[in-house]
Biopython code that builds the backbone (N, CA, C, O; Angstrom):
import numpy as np
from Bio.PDB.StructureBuilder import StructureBuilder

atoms = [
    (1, "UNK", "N", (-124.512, 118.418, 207.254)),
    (1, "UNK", "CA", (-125.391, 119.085, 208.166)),
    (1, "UNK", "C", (-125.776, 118.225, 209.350)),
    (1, "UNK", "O", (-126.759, 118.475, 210.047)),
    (2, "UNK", "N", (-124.944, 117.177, 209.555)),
    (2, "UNK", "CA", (-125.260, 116.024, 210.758)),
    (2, "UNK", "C", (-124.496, 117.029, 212.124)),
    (2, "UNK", "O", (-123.332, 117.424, 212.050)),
    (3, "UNK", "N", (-125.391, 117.312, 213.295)),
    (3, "UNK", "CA", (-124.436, 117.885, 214.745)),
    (3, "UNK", "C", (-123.520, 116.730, 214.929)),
    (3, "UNK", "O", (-122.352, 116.900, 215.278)),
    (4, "UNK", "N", (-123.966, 115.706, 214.729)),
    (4, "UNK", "CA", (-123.123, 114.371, 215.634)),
    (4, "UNK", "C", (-121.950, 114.217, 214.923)),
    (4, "UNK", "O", (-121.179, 113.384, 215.401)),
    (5, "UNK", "N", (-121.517, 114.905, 213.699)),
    (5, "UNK", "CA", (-120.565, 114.738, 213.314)),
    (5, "UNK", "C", (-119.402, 115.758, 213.883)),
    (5, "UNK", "O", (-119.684, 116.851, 214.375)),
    (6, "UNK", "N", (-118.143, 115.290, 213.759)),
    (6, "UNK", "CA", (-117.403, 116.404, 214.261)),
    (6, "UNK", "C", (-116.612, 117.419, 213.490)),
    (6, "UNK", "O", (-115.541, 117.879, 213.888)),
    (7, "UNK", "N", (-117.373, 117.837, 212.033)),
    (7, "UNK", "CA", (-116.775, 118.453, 211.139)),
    (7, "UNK", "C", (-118.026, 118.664, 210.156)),
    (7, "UNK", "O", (-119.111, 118.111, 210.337)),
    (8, "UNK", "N", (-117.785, 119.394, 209.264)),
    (8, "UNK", "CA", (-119.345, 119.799, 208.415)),
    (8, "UNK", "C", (-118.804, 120.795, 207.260)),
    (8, "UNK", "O", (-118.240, 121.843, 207.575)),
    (9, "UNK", "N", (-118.994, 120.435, 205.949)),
    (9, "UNK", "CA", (-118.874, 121.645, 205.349)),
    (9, "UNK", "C", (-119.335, 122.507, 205.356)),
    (9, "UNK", "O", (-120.478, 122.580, 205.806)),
    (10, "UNK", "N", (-118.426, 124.022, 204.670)),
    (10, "UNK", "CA", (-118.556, 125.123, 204.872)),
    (10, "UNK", "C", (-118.062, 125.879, 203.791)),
    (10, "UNK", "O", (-116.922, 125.661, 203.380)),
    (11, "UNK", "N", (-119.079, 127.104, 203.065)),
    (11, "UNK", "CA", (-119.049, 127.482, 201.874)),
    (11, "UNK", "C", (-116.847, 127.885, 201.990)),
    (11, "UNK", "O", (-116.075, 128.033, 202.937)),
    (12, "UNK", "N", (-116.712, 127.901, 200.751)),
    (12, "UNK", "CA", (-115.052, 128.036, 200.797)),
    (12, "UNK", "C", (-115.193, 129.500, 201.257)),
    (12, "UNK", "O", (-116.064, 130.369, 201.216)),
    (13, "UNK", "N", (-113.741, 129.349, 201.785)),
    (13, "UNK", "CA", (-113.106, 130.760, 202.397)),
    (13, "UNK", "C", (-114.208, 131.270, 203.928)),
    (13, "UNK", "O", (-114.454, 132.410, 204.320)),
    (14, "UNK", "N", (-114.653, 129.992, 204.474)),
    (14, "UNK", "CA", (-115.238, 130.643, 205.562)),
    (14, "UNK", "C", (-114.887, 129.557, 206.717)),
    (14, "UNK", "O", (-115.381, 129.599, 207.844)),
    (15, "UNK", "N", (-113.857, 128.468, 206.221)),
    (15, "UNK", "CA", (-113.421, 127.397, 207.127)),
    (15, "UNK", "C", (-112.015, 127.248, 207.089)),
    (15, "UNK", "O", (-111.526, 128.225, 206.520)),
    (16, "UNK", "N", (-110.981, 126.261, 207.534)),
    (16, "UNK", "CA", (-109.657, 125.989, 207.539)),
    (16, "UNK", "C", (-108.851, 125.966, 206.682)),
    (16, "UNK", "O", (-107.648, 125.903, 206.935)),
    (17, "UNK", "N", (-109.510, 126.029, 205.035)),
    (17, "UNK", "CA", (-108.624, 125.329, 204.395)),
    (17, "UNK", "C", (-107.311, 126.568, 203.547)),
    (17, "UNK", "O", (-107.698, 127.354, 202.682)),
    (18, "UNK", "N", (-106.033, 126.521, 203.932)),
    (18, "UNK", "CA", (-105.472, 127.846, 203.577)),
    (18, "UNK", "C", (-105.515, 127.841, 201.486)),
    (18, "UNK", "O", (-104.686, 127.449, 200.665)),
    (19, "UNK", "N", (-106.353, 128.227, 201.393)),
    (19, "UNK", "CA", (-106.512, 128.267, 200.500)),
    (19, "UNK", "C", (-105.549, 129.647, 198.922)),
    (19, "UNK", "O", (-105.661, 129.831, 197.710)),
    (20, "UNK", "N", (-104.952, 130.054, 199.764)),
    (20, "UNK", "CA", (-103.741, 131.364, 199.151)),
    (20, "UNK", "C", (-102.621, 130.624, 198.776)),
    (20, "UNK", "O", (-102.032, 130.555, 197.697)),
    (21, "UNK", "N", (-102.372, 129.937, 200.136)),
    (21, "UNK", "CA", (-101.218, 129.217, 200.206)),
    (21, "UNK", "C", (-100.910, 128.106, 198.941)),
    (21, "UNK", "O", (-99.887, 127.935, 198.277)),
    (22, "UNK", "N", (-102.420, 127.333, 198.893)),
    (22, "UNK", "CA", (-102.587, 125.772, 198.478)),
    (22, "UNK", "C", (-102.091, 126.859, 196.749)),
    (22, "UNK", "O", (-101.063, 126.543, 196.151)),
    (23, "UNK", "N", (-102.842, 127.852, 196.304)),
    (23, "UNK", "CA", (-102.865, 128.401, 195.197)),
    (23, "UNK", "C", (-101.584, 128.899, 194.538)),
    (23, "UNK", "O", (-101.407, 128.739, 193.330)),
    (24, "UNK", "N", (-100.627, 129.541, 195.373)),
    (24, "UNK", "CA", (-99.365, 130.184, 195.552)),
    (24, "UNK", "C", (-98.336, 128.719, 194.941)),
    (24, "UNK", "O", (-97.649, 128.645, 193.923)),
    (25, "UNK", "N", (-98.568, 127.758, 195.951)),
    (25, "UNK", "CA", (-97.824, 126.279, 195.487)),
    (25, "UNK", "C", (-97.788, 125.778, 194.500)),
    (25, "UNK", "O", (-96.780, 125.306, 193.974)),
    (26, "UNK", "N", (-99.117, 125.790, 193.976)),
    (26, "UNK", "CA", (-99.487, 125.494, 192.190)),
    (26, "UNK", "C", (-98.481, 126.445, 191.402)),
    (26, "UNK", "O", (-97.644, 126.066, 190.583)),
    (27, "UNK", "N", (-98.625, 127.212, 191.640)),
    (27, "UNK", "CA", (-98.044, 128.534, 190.972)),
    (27, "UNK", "C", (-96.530, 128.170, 190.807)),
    (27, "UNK", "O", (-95.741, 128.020, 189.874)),
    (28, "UNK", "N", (-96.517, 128.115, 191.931)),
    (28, "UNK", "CA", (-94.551, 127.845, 192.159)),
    (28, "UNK", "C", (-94.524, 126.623, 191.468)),
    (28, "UNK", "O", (-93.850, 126.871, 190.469)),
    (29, "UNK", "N", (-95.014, 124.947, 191.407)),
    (29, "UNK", "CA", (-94.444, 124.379, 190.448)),
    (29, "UNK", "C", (-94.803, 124.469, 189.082)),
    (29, "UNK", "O", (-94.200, 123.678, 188.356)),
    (30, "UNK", "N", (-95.838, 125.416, 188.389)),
    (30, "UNK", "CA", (-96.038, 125.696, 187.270)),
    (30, "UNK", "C", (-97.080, 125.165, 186.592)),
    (30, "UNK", "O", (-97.218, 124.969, 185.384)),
    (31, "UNK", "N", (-97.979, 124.901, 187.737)),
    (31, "UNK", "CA", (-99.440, 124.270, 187.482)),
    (31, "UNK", "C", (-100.370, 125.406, 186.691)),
    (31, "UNK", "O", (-100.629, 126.540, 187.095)),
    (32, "UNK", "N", (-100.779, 124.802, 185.502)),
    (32, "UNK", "CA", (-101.661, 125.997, 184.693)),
    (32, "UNK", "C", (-102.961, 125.268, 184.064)),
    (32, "UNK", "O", (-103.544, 125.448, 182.994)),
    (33, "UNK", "N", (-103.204, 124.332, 185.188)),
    (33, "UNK", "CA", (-104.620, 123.759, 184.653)),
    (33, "UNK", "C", (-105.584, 123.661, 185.275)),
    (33, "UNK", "O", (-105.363, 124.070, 186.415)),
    (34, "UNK", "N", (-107.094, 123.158, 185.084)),
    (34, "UNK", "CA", (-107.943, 123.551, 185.826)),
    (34, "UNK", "C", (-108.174, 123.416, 186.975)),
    (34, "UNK", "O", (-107.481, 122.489, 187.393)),
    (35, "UNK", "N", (-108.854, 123.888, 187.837)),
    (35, "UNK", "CA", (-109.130, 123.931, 189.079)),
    (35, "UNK", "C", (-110.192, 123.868, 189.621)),
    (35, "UNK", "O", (-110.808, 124.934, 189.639)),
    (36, "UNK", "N", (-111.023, 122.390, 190.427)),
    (36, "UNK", "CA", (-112.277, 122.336, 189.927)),
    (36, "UNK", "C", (-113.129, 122.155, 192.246)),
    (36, "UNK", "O", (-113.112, 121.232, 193.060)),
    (37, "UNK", "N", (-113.501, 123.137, 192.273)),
    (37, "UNK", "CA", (-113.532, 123.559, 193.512)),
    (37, "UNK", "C", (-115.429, 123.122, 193.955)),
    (37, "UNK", "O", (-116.404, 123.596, 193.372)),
    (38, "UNK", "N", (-115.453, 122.395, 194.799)),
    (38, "UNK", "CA", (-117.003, 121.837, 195.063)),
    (38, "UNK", "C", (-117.410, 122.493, 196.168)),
    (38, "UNK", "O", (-116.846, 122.534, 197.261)),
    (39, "UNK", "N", (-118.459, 123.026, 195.817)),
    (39, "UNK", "CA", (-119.491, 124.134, 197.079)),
    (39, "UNK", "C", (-120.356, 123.535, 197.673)),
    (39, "UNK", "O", (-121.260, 123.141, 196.936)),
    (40, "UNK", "N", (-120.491, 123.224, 199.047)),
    (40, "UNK", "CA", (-120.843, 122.783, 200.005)),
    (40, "UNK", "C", (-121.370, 123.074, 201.322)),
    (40, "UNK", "O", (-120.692, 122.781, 202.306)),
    (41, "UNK", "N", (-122.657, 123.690, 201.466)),
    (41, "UNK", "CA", (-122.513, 123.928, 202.791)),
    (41, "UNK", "C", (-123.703, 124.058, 203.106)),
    (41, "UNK", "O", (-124.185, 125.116, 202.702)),
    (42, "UNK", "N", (-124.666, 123.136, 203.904)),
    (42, "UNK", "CA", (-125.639, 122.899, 204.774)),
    (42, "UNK", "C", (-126.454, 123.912, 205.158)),
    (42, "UNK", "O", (-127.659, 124.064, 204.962)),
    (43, "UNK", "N", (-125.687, 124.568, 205.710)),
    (43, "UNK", "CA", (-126.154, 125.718, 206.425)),
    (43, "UNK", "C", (-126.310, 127.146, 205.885)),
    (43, "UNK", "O", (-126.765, 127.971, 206.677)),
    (44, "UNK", "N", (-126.089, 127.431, 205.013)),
    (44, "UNK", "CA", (-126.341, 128.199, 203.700)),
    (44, "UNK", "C", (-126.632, 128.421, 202.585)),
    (44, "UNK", "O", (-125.701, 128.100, 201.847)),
    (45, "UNK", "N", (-127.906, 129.024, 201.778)),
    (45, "UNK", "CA", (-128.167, 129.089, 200.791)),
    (45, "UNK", "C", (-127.436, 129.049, 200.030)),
    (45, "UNK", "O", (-126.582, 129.931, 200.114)),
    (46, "UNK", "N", (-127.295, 128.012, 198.802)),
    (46, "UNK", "CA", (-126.382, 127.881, 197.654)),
    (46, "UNK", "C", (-126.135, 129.417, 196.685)),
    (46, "UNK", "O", (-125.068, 129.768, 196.182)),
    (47, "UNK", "N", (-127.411, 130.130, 196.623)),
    (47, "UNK", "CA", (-127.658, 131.097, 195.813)),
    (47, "UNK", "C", (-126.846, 132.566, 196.196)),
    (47, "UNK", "O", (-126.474, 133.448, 195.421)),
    (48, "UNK", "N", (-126.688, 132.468, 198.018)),
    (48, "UNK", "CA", (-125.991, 133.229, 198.343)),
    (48, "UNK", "C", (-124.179, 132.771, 198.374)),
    (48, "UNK", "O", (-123.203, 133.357, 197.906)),
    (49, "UNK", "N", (-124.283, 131.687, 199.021)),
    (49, "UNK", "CA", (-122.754, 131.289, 198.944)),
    (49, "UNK", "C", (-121.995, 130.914, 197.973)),
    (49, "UNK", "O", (-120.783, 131.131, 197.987)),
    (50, "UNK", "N", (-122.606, 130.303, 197.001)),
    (50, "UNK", "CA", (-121.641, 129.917, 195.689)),
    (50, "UNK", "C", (-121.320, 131.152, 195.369)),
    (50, "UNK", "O", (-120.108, 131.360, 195.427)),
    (51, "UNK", "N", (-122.090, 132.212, 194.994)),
    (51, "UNK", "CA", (-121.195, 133.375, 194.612)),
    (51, "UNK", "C", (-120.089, 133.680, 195.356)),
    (51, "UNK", "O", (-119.001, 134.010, 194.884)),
    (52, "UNK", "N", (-120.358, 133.572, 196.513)),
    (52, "UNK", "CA", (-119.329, 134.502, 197.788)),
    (52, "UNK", "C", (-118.325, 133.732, 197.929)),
    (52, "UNK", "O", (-117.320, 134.202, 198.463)),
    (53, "UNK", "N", (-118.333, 132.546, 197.551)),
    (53, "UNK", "CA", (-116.956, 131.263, 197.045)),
    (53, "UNK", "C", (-116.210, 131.736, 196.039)),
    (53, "UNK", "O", (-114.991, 131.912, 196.056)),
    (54, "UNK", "N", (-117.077, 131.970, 195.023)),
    (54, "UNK", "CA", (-116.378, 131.923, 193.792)),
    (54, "UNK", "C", (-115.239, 134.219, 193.751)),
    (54, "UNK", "O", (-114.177, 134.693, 193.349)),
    (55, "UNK", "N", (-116.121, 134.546, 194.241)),
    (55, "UNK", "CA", (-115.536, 135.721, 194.399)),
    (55, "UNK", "C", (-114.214, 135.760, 195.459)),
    (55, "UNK", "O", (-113.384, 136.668, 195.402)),
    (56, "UNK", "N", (-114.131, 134.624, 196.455)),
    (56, "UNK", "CA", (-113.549, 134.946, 197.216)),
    (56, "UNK", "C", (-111.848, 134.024, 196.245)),
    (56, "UNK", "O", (-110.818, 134.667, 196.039)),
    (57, "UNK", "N", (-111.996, 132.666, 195.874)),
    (57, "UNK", "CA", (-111.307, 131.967, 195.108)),
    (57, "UNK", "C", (-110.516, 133.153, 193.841)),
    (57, "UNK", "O", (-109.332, 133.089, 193.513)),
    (58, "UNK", "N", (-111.551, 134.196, 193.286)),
    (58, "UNK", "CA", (-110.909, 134.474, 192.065)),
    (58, "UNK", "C", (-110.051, 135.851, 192.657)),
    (58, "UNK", "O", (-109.508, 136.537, 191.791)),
    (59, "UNK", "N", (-109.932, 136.204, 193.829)),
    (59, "UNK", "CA", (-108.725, 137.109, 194.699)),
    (59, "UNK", "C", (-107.434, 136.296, 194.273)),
    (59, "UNK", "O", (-106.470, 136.975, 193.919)),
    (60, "UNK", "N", (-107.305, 134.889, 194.268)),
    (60, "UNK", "CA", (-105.679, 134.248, 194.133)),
    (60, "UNK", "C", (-105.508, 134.193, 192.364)),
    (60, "UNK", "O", (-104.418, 134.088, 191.800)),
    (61, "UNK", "N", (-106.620, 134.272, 191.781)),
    (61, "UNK", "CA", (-106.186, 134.221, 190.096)),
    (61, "UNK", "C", (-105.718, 135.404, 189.800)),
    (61, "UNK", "O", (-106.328, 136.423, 189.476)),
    (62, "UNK", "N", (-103.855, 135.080, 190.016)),
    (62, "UNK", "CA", (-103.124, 136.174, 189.985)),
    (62, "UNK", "C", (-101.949, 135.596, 189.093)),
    (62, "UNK", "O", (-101.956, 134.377, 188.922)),
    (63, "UNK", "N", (-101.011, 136.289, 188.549)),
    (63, "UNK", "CA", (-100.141, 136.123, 187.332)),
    (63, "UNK", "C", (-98.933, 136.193, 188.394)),
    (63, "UNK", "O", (-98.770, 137.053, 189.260)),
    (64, "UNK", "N", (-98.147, 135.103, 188.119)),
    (64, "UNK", "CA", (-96.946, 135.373, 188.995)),
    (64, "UNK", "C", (-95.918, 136.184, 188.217)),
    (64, "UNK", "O", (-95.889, 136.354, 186.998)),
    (65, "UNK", "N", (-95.028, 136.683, 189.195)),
    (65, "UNK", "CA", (-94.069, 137.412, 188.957)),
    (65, "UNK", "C", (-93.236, 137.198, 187.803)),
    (65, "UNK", "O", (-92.710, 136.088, 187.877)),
    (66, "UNK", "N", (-92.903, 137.849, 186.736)),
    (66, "UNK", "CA", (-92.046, 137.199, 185.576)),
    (66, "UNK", "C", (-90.352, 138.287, 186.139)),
    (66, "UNK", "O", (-89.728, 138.647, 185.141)),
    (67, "UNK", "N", (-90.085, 138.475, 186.694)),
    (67, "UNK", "CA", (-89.016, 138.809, 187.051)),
    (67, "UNK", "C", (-88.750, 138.646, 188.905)),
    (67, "UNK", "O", (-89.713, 138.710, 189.668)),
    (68, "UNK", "N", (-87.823, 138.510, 189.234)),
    (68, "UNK", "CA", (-87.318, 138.267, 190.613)),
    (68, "UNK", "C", (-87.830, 139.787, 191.488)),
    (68, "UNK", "O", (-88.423, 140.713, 190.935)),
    (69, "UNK", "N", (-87.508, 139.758, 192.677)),
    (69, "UNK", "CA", (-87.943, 141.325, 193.374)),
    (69, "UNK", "C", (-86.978, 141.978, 193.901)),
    (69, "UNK", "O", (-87.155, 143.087, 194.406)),
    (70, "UNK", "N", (-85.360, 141.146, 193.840)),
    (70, "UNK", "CA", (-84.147, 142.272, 193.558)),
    (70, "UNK", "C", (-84.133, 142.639, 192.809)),
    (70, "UNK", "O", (-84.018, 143.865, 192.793)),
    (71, "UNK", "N", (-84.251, 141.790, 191.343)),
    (71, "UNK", "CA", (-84.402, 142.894, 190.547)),
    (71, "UNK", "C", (-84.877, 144.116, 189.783)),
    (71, "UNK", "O", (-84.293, 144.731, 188.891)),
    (72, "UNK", "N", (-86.064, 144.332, 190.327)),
    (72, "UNK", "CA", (-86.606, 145.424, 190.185)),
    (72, "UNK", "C", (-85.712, 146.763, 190.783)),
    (72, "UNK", "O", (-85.998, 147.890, 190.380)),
    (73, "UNK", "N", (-84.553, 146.539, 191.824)),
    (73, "UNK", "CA", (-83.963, 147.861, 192.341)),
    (73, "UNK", "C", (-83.315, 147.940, 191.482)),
    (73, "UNK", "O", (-83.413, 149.125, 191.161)),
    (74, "UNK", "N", (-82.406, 147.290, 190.563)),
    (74, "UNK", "CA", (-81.298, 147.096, 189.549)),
    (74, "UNK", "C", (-81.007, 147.946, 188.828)),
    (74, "UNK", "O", (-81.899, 148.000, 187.982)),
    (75, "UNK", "N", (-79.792, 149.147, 188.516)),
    (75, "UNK", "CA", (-80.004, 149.800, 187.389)),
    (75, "UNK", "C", (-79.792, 149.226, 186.095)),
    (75, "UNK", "O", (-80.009, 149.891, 185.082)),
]
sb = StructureBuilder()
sb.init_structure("model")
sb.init_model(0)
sb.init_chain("A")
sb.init_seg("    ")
for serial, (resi, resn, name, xyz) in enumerate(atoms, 1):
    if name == "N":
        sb.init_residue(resn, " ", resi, " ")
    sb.init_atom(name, np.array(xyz, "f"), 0.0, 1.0, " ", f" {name:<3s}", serial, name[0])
structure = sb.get_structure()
């Protein structure tokens, strides 16, 4: 919460960090362990933003594909 700084945290999913992407990568090398995400942000009530973090994070807790997506046309 310093101005003089030139960067500041910000509750997740409301700043830079591509966070779909970073999740998607895990996925692809077969990462299936925890994931431990720190809420941060100065300028916002914890009570409101930790939720609105954690809701926004559990959009990528998704099951990857167990089959390819040609093959789904396949007879």
């Amino acid at each position: 919460g310093d101005p003089r700084r030139g960067w500041d945290f910000v509750s997740t999913g409301r700043g830079d960090v591509p966070w779909e992407e970073s999740f998607r990568a895990l996925t692809a090398i077969g990462y299936d362990g925890p994931i431990s995400v720190e809420w941060e942000d100065a300028g916002m009530d914890r009570l409101q933003g930790a939720p609105e973090a954690l809701a926004f994070l559990k959009k990528f807790d998704f099951a990857p594909s167990e089959t390819s997506f040609d093959a789904a046309f396949k007879q």
